[in-house]
TIVOBA-215145 format. One line per 4 residues: their letters; for each residue z, y, x of C-alpha. Coordinates in Angstrom, 1 decimal, padded with zeros to 4 digits. Each point is the difference from the previous one (the first is absolute). Layout:
<nodes>
A) Z,Y,X ~ ...
</nodes>
This chain:
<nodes>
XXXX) -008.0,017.0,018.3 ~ 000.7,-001.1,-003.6 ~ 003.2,000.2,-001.8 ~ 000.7,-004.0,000.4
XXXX) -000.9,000.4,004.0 ~ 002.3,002.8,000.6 ~ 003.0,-001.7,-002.2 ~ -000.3,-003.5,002.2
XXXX) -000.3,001.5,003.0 ~ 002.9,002.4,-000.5 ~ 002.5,-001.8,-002.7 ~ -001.5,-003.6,000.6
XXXX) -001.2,-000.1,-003.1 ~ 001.3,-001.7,-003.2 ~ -001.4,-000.9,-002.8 ~ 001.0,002.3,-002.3
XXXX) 000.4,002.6,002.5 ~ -000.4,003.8,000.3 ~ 003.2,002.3,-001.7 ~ 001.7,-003.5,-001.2
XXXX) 003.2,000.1,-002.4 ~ 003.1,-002.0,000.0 ~ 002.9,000.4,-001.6 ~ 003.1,-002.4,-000.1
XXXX) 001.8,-000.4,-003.7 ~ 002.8,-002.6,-000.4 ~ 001.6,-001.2,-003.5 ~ 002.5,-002.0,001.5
XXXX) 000.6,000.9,004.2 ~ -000.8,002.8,002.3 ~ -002.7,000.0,001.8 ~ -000.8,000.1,004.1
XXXX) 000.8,003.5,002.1 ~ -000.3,000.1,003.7 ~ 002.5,-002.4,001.0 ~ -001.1,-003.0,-001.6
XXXX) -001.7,-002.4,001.8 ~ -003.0,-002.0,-001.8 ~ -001.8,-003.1,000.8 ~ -003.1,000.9,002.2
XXXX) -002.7,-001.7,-000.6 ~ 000.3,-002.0,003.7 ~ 003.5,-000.7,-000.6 ~ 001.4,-003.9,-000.2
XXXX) 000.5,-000.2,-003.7 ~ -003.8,000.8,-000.3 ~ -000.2,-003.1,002.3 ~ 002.1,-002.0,-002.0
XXXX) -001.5,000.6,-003.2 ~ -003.3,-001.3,001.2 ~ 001.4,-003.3,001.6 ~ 001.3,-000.8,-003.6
XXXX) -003.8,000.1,-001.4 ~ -001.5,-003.3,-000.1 ~ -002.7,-000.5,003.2 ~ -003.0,-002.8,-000.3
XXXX) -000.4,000.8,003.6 ~ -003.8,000.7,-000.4 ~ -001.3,003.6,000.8 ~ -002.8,001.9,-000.6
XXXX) -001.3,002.3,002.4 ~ -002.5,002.5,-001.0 ~ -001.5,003.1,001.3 ~ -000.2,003.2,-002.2
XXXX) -001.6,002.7,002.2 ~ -000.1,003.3,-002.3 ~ -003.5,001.6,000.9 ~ -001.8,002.5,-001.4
XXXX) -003.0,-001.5,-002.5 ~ -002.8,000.8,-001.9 ~ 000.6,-002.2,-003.0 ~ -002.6,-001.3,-002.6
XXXX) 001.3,000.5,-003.4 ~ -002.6,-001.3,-001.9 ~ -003.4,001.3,-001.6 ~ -001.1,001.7,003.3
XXXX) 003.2,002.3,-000.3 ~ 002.1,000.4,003.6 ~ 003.2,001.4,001.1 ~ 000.9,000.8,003.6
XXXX) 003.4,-000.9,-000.4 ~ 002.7,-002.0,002.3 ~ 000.5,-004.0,-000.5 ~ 001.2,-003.0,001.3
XXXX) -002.6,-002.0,001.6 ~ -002.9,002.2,-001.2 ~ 000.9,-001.0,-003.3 ~ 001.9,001.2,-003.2
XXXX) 001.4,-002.0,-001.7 ~ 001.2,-001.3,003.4 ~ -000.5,-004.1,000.4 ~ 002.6,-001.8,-002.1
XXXX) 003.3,-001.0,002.1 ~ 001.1,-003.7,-001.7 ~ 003.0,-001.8,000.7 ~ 002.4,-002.5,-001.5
XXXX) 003.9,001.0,-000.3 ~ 002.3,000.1,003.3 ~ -003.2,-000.1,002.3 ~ 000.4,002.9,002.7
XXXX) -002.5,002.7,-000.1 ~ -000.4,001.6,003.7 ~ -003.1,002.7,-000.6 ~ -001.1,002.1,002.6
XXXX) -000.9,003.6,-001.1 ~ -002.4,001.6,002.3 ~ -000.2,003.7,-000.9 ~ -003.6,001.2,001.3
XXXX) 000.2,003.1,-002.5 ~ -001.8,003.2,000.7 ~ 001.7,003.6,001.5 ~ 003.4,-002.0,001.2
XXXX) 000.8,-000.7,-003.3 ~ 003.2,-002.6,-000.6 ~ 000.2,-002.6,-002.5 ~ 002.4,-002.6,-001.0
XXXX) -000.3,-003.1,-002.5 ~ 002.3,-000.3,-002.4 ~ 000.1,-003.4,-002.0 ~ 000.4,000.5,-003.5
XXXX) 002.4,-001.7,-002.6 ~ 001.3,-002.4,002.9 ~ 003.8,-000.2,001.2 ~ -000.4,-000.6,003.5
XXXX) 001.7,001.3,003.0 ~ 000.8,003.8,-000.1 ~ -001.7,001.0,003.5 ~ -002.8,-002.2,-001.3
XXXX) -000.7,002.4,-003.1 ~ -002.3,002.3,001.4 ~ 001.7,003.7,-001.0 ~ -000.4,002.4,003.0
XXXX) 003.0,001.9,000.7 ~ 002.2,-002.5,-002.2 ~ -000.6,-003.3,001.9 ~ -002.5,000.5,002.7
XXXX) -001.5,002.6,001.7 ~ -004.1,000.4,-001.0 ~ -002.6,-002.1,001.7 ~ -001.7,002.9,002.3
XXXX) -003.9,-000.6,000.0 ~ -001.1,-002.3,002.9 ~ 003.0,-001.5,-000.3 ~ 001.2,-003.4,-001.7
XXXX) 003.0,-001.4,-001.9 ~ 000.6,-003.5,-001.0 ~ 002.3,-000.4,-003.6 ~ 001.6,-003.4,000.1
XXXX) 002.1,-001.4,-003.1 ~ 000.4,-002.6,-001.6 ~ -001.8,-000.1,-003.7 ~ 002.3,-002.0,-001.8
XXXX) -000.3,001.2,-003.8 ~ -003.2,-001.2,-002.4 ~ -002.1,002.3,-001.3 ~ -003.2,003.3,-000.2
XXXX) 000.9,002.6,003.0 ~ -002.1,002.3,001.6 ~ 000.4,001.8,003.4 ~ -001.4,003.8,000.6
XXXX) 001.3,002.8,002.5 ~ 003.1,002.2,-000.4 ~ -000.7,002.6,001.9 ~ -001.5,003.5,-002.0
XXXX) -002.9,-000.6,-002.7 ~ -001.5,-003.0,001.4 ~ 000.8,-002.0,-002.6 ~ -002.9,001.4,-002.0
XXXX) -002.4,-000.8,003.0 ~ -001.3,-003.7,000.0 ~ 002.9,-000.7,002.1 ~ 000.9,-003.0,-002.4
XXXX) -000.4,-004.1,-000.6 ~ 001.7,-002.2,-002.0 ~ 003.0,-001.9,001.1 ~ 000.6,-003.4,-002.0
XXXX) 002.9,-002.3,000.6 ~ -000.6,-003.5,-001.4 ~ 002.7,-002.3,-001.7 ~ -000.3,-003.4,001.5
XXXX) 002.1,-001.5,-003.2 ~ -002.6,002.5,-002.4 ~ 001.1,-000.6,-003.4 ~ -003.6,001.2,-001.5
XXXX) -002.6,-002.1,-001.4 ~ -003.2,001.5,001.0 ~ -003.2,-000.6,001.3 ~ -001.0,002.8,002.1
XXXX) 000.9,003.9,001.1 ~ -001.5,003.2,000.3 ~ 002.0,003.2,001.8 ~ -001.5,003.2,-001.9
XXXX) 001.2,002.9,002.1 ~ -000.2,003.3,-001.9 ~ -000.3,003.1,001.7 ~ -001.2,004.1,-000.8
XXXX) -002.2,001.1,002.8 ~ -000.5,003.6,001.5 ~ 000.1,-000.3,003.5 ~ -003.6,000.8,001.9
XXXX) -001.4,000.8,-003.6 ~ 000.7,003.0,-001.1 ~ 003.2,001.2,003.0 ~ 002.9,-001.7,001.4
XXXX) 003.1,-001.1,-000.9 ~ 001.5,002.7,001.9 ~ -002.7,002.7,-001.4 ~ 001.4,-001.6,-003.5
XXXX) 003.7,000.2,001.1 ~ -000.3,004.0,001.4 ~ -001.6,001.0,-003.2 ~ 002.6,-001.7,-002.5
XXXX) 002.8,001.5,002.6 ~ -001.0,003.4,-000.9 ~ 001.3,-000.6,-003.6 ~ -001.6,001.1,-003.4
XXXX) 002.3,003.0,001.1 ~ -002.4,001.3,002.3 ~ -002.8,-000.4,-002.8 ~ -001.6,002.8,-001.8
XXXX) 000.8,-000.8,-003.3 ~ 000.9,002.7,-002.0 ~ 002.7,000.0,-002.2 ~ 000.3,-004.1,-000.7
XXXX) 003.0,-001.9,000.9 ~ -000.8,-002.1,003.0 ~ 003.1,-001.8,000.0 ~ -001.7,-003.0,-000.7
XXXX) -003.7,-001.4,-000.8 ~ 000.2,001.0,-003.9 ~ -003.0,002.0,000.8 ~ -001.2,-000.1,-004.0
XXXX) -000.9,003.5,-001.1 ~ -001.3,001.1,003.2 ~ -003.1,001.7,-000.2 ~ -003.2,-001.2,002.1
XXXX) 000.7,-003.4,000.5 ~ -001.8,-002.8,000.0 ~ 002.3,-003.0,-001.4 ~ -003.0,-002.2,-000.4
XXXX) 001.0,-002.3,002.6 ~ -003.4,-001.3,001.7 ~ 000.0,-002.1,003.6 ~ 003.4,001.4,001.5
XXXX) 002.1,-000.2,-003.2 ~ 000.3,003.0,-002.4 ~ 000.5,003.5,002.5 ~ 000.0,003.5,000.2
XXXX) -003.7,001.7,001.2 ~ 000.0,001.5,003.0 ~ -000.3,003.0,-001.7 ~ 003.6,-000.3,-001.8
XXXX) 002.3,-001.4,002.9 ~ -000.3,003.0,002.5 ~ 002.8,000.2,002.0 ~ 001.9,003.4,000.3
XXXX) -002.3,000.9,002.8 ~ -003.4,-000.8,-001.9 ~ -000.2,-003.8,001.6 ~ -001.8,-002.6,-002.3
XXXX) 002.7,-002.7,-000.6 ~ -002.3,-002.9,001.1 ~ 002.4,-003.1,-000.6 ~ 003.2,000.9,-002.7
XXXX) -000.7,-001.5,-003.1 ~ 000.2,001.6,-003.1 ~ 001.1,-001.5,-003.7 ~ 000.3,-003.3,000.8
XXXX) 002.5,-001.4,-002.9 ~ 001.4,-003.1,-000.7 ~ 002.4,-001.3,-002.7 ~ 000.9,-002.9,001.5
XXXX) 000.7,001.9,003.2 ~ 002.0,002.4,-002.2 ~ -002.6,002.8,000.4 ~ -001.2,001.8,003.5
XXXX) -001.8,-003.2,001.9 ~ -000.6,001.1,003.1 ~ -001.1,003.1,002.8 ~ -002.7,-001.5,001.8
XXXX) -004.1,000.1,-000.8 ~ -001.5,-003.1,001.3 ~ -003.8,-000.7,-000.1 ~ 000.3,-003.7,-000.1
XXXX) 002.6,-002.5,-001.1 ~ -000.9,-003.7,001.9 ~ 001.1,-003.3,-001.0 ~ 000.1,-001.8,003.2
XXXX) -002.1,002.8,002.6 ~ -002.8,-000.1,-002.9 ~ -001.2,003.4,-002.2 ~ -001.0,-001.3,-003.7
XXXX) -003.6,000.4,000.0 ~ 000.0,-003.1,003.0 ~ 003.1,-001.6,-000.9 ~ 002.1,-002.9,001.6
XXXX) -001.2,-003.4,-001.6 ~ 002.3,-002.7,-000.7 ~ -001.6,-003.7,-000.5 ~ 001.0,-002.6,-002.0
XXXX) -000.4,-003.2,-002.8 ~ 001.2,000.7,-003.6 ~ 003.4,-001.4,-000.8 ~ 001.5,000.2,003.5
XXXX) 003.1,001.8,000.0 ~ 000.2,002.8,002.7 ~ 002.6,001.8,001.5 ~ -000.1,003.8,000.4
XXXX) 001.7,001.9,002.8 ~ 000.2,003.6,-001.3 ~ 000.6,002.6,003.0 ~ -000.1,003.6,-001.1
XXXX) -000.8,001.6,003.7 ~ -000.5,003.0,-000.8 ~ 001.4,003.5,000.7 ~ 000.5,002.1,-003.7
XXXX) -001.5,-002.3,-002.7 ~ 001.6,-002.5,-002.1 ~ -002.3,-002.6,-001.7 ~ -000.4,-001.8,-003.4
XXXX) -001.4,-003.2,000.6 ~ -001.5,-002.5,-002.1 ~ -002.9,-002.7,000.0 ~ -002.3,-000.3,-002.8
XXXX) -000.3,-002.6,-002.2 ~ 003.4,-001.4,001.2 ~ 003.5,000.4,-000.7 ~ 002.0,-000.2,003.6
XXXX) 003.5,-002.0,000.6 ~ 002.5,002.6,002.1 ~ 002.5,-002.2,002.5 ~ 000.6,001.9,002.6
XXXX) 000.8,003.4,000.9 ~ 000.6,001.5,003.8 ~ -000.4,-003.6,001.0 ~ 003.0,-001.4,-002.3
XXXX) -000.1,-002.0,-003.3 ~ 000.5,001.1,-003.1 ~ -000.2,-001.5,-003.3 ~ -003.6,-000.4,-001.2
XXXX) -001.2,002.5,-002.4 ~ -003.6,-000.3,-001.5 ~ -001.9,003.4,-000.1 ~ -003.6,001.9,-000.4
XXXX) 000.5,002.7,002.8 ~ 002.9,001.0,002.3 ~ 001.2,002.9,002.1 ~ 000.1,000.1,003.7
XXXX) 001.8,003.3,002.4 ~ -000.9,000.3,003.4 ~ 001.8,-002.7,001.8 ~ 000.5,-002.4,-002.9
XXXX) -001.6,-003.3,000.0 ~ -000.5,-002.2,-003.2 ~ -001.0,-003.8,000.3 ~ -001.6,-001.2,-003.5
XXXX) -001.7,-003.2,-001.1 ~ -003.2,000.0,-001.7 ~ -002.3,-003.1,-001.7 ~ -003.5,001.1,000.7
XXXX) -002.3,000.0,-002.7 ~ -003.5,-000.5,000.3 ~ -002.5,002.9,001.2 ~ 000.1,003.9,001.7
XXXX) 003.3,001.7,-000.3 ~ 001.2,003.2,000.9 ~ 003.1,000.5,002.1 ~ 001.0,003.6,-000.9
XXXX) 002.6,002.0,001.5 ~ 000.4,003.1,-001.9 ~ 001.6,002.9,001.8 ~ 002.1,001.0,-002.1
XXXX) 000.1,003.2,-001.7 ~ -003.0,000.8,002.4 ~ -002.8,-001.0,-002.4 ~ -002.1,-002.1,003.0
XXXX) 000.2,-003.5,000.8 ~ 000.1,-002.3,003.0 ~ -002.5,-003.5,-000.9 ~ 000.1,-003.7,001.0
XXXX) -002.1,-002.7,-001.4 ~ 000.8,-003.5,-001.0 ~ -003.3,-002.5,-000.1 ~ 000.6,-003.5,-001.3
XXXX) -003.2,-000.3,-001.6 ~ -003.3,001.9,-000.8 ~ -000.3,003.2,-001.0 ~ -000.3,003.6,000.3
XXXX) 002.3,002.2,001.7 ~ 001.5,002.7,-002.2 ~ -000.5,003.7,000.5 ~ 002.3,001.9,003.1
XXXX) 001.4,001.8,-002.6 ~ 001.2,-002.8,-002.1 ~ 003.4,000.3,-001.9 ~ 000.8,-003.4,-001.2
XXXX) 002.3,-000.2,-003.0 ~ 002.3,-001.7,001.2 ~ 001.1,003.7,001.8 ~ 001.5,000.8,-003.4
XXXX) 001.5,-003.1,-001.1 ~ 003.3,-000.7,001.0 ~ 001.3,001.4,003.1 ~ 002.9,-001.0,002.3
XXXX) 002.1,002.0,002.2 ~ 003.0,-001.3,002.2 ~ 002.6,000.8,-002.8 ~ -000.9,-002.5,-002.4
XXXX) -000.2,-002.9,002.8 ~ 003.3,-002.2,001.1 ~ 000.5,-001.2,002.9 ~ -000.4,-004.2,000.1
XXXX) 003.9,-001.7,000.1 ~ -000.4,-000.8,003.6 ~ -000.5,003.2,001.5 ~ 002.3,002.1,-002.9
XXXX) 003.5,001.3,001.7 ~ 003.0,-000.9,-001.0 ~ 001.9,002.2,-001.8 ~ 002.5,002.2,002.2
XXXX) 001.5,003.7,-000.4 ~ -001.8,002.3,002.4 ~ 001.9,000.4,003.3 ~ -001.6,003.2,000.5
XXXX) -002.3,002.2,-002.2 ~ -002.1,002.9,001.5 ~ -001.7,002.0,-002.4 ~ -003.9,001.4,001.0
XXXX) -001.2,002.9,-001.6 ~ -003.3,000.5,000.4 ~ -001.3,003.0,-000.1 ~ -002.7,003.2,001.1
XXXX) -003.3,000.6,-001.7 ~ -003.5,001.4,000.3 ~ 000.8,003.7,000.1 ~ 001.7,-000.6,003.5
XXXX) -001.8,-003.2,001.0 ~ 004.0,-000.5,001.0 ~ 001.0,-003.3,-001.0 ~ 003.1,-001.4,000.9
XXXX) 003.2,-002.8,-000.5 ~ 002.6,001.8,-001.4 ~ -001.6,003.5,001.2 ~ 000.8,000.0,004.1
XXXX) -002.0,-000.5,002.4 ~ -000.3,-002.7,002.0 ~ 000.2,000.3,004.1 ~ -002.9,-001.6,001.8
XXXX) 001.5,001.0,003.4 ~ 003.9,-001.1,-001.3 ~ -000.8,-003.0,-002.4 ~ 003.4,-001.1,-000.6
XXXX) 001.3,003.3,-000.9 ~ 001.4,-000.9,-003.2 ~ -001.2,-003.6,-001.2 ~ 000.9,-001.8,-003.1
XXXX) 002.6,-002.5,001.5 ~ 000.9,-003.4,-000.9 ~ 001.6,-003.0,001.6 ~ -001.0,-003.7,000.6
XXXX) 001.0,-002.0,-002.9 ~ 000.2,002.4,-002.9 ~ -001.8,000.4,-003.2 ~ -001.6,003.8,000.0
XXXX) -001.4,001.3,-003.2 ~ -002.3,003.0,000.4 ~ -000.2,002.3,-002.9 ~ -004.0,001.9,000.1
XXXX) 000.2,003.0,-002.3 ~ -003.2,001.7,-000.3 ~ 000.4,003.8,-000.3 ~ -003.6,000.2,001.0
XXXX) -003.0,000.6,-002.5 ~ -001.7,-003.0,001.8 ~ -000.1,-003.8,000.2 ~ 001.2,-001.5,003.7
XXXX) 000.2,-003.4,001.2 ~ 003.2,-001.0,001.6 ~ -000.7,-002.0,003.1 ~ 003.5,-001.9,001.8
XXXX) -001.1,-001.2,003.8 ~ 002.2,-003.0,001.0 ~ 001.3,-001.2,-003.8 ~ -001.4,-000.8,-003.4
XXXX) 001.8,001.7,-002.5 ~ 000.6,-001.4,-004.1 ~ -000.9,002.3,-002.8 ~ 003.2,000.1,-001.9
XXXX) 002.2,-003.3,-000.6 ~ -003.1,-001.9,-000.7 ~ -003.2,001.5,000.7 ~ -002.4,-001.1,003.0
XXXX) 000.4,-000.2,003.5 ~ -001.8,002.9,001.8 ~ -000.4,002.0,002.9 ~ -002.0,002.8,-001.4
XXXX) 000.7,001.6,-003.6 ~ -001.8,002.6,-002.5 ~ 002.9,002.8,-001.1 ~ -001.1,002.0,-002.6
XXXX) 000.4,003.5,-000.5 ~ 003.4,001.4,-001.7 ~ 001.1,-003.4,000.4 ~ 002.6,-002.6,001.8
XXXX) -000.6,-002.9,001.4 ~ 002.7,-002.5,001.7 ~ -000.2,-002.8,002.4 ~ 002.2,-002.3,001.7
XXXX) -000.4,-001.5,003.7 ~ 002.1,-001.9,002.0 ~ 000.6,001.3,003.4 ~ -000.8,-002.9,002.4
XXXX) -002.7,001.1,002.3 ~ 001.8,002.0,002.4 ~ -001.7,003.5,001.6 ~ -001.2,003.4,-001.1
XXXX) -002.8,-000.5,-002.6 ~ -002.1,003.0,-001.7 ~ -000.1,000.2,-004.0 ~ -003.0,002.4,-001.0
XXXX) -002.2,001.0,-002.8 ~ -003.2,-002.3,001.0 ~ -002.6,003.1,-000.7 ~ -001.1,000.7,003.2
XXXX) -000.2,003.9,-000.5 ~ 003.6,-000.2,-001.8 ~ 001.9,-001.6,002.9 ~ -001.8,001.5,002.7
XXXX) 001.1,003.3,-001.7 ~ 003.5,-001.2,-000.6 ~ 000.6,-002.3,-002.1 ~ 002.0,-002.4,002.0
XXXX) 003.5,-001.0,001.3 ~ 001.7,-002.3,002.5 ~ 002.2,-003.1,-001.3 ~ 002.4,-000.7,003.0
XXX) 002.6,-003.0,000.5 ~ 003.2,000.9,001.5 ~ 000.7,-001.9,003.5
</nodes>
């Protein structure tokens, strides 16, 4: 049985599950101990918050049965792997703001394996989110489970399981709620999922997970400090960086016992991600299911303008995007507004979404999403004329031009909060590292079979400021279930955030969606070892 198996079937499975970490740290109240009560996530104010949403009345009702796959990736190359449908990405779920979305999850998953869906960026109903133990218990295989909320904020979601590693199978579709009053001009739209693919390639997800867990510790490397990635100095390396991004030979990354270290990746740097990039080595990175040498091929007549939904699906890569020949408009991040900012490239953590505008040109263009630090590339191609495509390989300029990350965006006036003195402030220190594989929130861990141990509490109707400091030598992005968060007094409107290393990031939230909702790092190997904590309301 494999390590996400075991974990659903004993602990019902959570996304980020495994040791877990949680740790409750007030600025301004105490926080919850045995005796106080919090709102469950079947309770009436749950109830109550949802009749307040705006309903059309209509309601979509699909089917997403979760089946194993053997998925087509492009140039002859396949990958048994698990999907919705038979398919990865899944099909596209589109509706408009306050229709009702009643989907029917039909686990038929191999070796009893459980499964949820969790549905991205959205605040919905709490027992609707999808988070075995937290507000449901896992979808058992053979068995079914219909999520039913109402979807009544605009914007680019996406919905994937929360139970174990799965979220780096093909487990995943896009999830886009339109704005009947849309306030763009534009003429047409393409979704471009981005994902970094292992699974049925090279091993697992789990395989991946139960090497990183043994830690850089457990490797036999000599005298060198393993505390982090800095691997620079380190004899017998190969830092070259071809297919899978720049790792150690199997030679090097032996384990104490003499294993080959088959998946942790070695000297993968990145400034903008203040130095280590990430843990995993992946052989492909896909823009929408598609490898680069047979990629995804968007159609289209020169001077349309064309909306990009940006997804970054995947499980340990972040992603510097940019189309050549073309300068994109940013206006949306996490599915809200923010004021437009021209750029040549941006930057995209796992869970973030970006919607840009772009005025096509005329002929081939390349569509490049560079995984960052990782020296490989994800490829999409934009045709609005004759030509030939470029190389797989291609690195358009516009990767070096300028570059935006969420600091330097604001959110648009109509989303922006109003400015209020935090009711309560919990700080989150982040924190663990390679040698230990141990990460953590605020360095406890976090109960799979207690949940609400000790959560980070707040009440209906406050404003909460969360305080990330980064001990860590690693990037992590911040993912809020339930809420969007602002970056400072101004900054966007998100739901998933990039902290960088030695550093501090704040965001405000206004506590108005009622139920226990998880806040994780969204690196699938970083939360399922514990990186995560539980964000309670008190009844």
């Amino acid at each position: 049985m494999n390590s996400v198996n075991r974990r659903s079937v004993l602990l019902a499975g959570l996304g980020a599950a495994g040791a877990g970490a949680l740790a409750a740290c007030s600025g301004s109240s105490g926080d919850a101990d045995r005796t106080t009560a919090l709102v469950k996530p079947s309770d009436p104010a749950v109830t109550a918050a949802e009749k307040k949403r705006t309903s059309t009345g209509k309601v979509h009702k699909p089917t997403l049965t979760a089946a194993p796959a053997m998925l087509e990736l492009g140039g002859g190359v396949m990958a048994k792997s698990w999907a919705f449908d038979g398919r990865a990405p899944g099909k596209e779920l589109r509706v408009s703001a306050g229709d009702t979305v009643a989907a029917e999850l039909s686990n038929q998953l191999p070796d009893k394996t459980a499964t949820s869906i969790h549905w991205h960026g959205l605040a919905l109903r709490n027992d609707m989110d999808g988070v075995p133990p937290a507000t449901q218990t896992a979808v058992r295989a053979g068995s079914t489970f219909t999520y039913r909320f109402i979807a009544d904020t605009p914007g680019t979601y996406f919905f994937h399981p929360h139970v174990g590693v799965q979220l780096d199978r093909g487990l995943y579709a896009p999830l886009i709620v339109e704005d009947p009053k849309e306030p763009l001009s534009y003429d047409d739209e393409w979704v471009v999922v981005l994902d970094d693919w292992v699974d049925g390639v090279t091993g697992t997800p789990d395989e991946v997970f139960a090497e990183l867990r043994q830690g850089m510790g457990g490797m036999d490397m000599g005298d060198h400090d393993t505390g982090g990635h800095d691997m620079s100095g380190m004899g017998g390396m190969d830092m070259s960086g071809d297919g899978g991004g720049a790792s150690a030979s199997p030679s090097s990354s032996e384990s104490g016992d003499g294993t080959a270290m088959k998946f942790m990746l070695m000297g993968a740097d990145s400034d903008l991600l203040g130095g280590d990039a990430g843990d995993v080595k992946y052989p492909y990175h896909l823009i929408n299911g598609r490898v680069p040498a047979d990629p995804d091929v968007y159609t289209g007549k020169p001077g349309r303008r064309v909306r990009l939904r940006i997804i970054n699906a995947g499980g340990d890569t972040a992603y510097r995007v940019a189309l050549g020949g073309h300068r994109m408009t940013i206006t949306h991040t996490d599915g809200f507004p923010v004021e437009h900012q021209r750029t040549d490239a941006l930057l995209i953590g796992m869970g973030e979404r970006y919607d840009v505008l772009v005025t096509l040109a005329d002929g081939v263009f390349p569509l490049v999403a560079l995984a960052e630090g990782k020296n490989t590339t994800g490829l999409a191609l934009v045709r609005t004329g004759s030509g030939r495509a470029p190389k797989a390989t291609v690195r358009p300029r516009e990767l070096d031009g300028a570059i935006v990350t969420a600091s330097k965006l604001r959110a648009a006036d109509d989303v922006r909060l109003s400015p209020k003195k935090a009711d309560r402030v919990h700080r989150v220190d982040l924190t663990g590292g390679m040698t230990k594989y141990n990460w953590a929130i605020n360095g406890k861990a976090f109960d799979m079979s207690d949940p609400t141990a000790a959560p980070l509490m707040v009440e209906e109707g406050q404003r909460v400021r969360l305080d990330f400091v980064n001990r860590t030598d690693m990037w992590h992005p911040m993912h809020l279930h339930g809420h969007t968060y602002q970056l400072g007094g101004s900054g966007p409107r998100k739901d998933t955030a990039i902290v960088l290393p030695k550093k501090k990031l704040s965001v405000v939230f206004d506590a108005d969606n009622p139920g226990q909702w998880m806040l994780h790092c969204h690196n699938a190997y970083h939360g399922e070892a514990g990186m995560m904590a539980l964000v309670a309301y008190r009844a």
